[in-house]
Structure formats: structure tokens, C-alpha cells
C-alpha positions as CSV (number, residue, x, y, z in Angstrom):
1,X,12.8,-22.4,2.2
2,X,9.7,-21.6,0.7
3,X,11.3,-19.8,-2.1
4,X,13.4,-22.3,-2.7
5,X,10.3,-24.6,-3.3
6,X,8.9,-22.1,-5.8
7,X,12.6,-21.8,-7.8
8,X,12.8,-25.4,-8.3
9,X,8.7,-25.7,-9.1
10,X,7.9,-23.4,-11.9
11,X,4.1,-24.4,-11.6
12,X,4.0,-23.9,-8.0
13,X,2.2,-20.4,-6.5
14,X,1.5,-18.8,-3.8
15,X,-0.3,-15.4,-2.3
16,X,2.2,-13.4,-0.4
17,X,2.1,-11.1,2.3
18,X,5.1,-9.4,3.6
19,X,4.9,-6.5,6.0
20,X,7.5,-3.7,4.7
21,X,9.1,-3.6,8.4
22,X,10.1,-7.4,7.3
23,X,11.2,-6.3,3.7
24,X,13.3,-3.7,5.2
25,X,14.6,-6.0,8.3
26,X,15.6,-8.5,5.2
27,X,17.5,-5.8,3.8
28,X,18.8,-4.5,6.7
29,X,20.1,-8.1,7.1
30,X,21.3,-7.9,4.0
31,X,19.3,-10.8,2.4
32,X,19.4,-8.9,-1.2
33,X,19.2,-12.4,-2.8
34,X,15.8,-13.5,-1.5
35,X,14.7,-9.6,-2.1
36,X,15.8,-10.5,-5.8
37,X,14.5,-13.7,-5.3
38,X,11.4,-12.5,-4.5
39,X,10.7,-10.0,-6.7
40,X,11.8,-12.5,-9.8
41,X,9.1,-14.7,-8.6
42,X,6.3,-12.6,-8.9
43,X,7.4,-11.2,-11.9
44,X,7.4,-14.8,-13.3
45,X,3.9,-15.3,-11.6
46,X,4.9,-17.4,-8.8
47,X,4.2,-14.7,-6.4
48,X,0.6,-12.6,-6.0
49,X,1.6,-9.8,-3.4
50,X,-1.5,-8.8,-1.3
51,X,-1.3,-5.4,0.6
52,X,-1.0,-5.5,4.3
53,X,0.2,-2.3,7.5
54,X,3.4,-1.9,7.4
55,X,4.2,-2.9,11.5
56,X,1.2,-5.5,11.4
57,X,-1.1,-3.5,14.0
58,X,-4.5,-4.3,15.0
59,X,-6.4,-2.2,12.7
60,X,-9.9,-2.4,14.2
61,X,-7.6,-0.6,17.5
62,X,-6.3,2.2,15.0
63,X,-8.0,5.3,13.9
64,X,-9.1,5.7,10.2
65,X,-6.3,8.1,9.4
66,X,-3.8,5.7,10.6
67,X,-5.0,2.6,9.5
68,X,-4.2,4.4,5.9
69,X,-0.7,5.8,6.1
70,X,0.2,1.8,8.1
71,X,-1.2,0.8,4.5
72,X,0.4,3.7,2.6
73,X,3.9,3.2,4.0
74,X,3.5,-0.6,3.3
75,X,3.3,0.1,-0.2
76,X,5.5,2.5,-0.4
77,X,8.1,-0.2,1.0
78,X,7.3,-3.0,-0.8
79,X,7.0,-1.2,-4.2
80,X,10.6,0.6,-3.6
81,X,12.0,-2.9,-3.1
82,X,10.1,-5.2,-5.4
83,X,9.0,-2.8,-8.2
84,X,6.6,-3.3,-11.0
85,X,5.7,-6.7,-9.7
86,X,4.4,-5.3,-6.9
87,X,0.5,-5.1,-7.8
88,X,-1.7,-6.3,-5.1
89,X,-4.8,-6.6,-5.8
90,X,-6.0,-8.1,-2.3
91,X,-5.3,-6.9,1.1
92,X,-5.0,-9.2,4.0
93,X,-5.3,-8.1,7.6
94,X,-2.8,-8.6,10.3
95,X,-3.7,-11.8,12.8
96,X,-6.8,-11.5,9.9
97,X,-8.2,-8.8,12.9
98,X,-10.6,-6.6,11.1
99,X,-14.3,-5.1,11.6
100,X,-16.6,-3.6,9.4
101,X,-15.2,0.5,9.7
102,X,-11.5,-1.2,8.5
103,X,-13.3,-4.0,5.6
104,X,-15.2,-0.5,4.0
105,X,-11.4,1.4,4.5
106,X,-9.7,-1.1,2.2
107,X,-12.8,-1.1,-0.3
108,X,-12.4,2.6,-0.8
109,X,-8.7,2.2,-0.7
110,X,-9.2,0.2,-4.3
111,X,-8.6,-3.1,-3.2
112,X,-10.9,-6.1,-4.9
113,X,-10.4,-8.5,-2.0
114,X,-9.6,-9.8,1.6
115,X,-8.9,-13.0,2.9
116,X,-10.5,-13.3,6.5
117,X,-10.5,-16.9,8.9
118,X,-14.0,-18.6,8.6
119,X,-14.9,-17.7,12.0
120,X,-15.0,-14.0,10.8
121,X,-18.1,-15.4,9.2
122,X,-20.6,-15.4,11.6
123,X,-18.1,-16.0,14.6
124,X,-18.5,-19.7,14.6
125,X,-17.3,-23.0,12.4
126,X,-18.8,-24.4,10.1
127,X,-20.9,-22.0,8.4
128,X,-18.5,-21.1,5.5
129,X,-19.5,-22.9,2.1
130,X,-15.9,-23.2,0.5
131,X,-17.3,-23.8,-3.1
132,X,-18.1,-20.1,-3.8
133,X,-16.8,-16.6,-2.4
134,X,-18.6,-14.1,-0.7
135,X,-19.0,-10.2,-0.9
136,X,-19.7,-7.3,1.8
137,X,-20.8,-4.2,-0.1
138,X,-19.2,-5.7,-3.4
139,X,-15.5,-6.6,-2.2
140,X,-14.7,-10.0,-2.5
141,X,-14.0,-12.2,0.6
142,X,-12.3,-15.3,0.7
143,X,-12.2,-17.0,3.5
144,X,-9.5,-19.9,5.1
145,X,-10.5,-23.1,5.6
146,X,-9.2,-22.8,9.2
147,X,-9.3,-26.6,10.4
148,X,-7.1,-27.3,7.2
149,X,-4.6,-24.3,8.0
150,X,-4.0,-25.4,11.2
151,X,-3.3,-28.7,10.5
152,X,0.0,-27.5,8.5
153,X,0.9,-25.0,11.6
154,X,0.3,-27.6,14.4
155,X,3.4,-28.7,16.6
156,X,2.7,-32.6,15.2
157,X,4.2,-32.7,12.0
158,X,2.1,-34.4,9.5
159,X,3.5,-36.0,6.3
160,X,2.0,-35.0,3.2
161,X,0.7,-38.6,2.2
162,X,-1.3,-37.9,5.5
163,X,-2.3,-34.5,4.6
164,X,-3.8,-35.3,1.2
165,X,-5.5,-38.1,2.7
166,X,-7.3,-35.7,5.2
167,X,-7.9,-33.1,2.2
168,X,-10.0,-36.1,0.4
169,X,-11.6,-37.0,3.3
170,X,-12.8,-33.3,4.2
171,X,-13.0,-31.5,0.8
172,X,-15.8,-32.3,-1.7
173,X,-15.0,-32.2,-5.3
174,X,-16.8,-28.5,-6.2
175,X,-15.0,-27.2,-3.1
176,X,-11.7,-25.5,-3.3
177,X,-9.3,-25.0,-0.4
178,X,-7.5,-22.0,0.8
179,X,-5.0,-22.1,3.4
180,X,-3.5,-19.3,5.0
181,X,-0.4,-19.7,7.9
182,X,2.4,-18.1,8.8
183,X,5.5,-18.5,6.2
184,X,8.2,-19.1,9.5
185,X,6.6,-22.7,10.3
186,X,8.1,-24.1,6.9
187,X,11.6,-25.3,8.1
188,X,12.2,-22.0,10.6
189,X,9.9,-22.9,13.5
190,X,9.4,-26.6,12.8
191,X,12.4,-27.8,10.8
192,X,11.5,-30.0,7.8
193,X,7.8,-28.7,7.6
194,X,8.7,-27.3,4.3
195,X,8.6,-31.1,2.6
């Protein structure tokens, strides 16, 4: 459903992660049209693909050596099914589970920037300023505003009058807001979250 947003809102974008083992199951399924989809949306600019592990592990749990061939194989997938329009440039972690050993892994790796949950920060609320970004040993972090993501994932539907309306309420005017939730809750797990 979220494609279908994008299609009908040429201005609209979004930051996209899809695990290969997903791009594959799609295929698998064969769901060729929202592969096409897909891959027409980011080469219209809709899209930004960031780099992910192929099976979503736990990186922090894996060794070095496989932490890069989950990353190498996602690529590999991705770029086999989406082509030249698939150029990320940032890398997000699966469950946004990472350390330090992984964060330096996907700096060498070539990768300009991660997105981590706020509490990655310094493992409590609040302490993230959300009108700048912030760097460990010069890649860029960007972290969720978590309160605001979970808003749009909770089980209580919220209409998006109501949404805004807490956005204005919690956002000053410098600040800018990234949010950062599972793609399934629009209209698969909670039918009609898409509007």
C-alpha cells in the first residue's frame, strides 16, 4: 500500500530498507509488479535504498567475517533485482541492534551513514537533539525520534489530523523529524493505517 501512496504522490519519499531474503520471497511469490514498482520508484527518486544483512541477524551476535558476506549477499540481491537504482548510501541495522565493532564495520564498508533509535544514544530518552546529526569517528548518525515512531506503529490507530497536531505540539521549528517503523503496519497489520 505504501507504493501505491508513492505512485499516486510524485512528491512523496521515503528511505527504504528491504532485506534481500524479502526481495527474493517477493519474487518467489511472484510479485514482479511491485519488484518493477519498486525499482521505478527509486529511479524516479521516490525511493533511497539503504543497505541492510540479507536474513536480518543480530549483528553485534555475528562475527566480523559474517556480519560482511550477510551485507555482501544483501547487495548482491538487491542490485540483481533493482539495478542501477540500487545505490545506498546508508546502512540500517536490523531491530537497529548494533555496537561499536559492527558501527566501525559499515564505516570501512564505505557507507556515509546509519540510522540508530535515540536510546542508542546514551541508552536513555531524551538526550537526542533532533535539530542536528551526529558522527562516531566521522560516519554520520541519524537517529529516530522514537516517541513519534511509535505513535504510527501503536495498536490505537490515530488519525492524521491527530498526528500532526502531536507533531506541533512536540517538534520545534529548527527540529526535523525522522521516523523509522516497520513498512507491514500500513494496511497489512493494522488495516487502514496507510491513510
Amino acid at each position: 500500500k505504501i507504493i501505491g501512496i508513492l505512485k499516486k504522490n510524485s512528491r512523496a519519499k521515503i528511505v527504504l530498507n528491504i532485506q534481500g531474503c524479502l526481495t527474493e520471497r517477493l519474487d518467489w511469490y511472484n510479485e514482479k509488479k511491485l519488484i518493477k514498482d519498486i525499482k521505478s520508484l527509486a529511479e524516479n527518486g521516490q525511493i533511497e535504498f539503504v543497505e541492510t544483512a540479507k536474513f536480518h541477524p543480530i549483528l553485534p551476535f555475528l562475527p566480523e567475517k559474517e556480519i560482511k558476506r550477510q551485507i555482501e549477499l544483501n547487495h548482491q540481491t538487491n542490485k540483481y533485482y533493482f539495478g542501477k537504482a540500487y545505490q545506498p548510501k546508508g546502512f540500517f541495522f536490523p531491530e537497529m541492534a548494533c555496537d561499536k565493532k559492527s558501527i566501525r564495520l559499515i564505516k570501512q564498508l564505505g557507507y556515509k551513514w546509519i540510522i540508530l533509535d535515540e536510546f542508542s544514544h546514551q541508552g536513555k530518552f531524551g538526550q537526542v537533539k533532533f535539530d542536528r546529526t551526529y558522527q562516531f569517528e566521522g560516519l554520520k548518525i541519524i537517529f529516530r525520534n522514537r516517541k513519534l515512531s511509535f505513535l504510527l506503529a501503536s495498536q490505537k490507530a490515530i488519525s492524521s489530523k491527530k498526528y500532526l497536531q502531536i507533531l506541533k505540539n512536540n517538534l520545534e521549528s529548527n527540529q526535523f523529524l525522522v521516523t523509522a517503523n516497520d513498512g507491514e503496519i500500513f494496511g497489512h497489520r493494522y488495516h487502514g493505517r496507510e491513510k
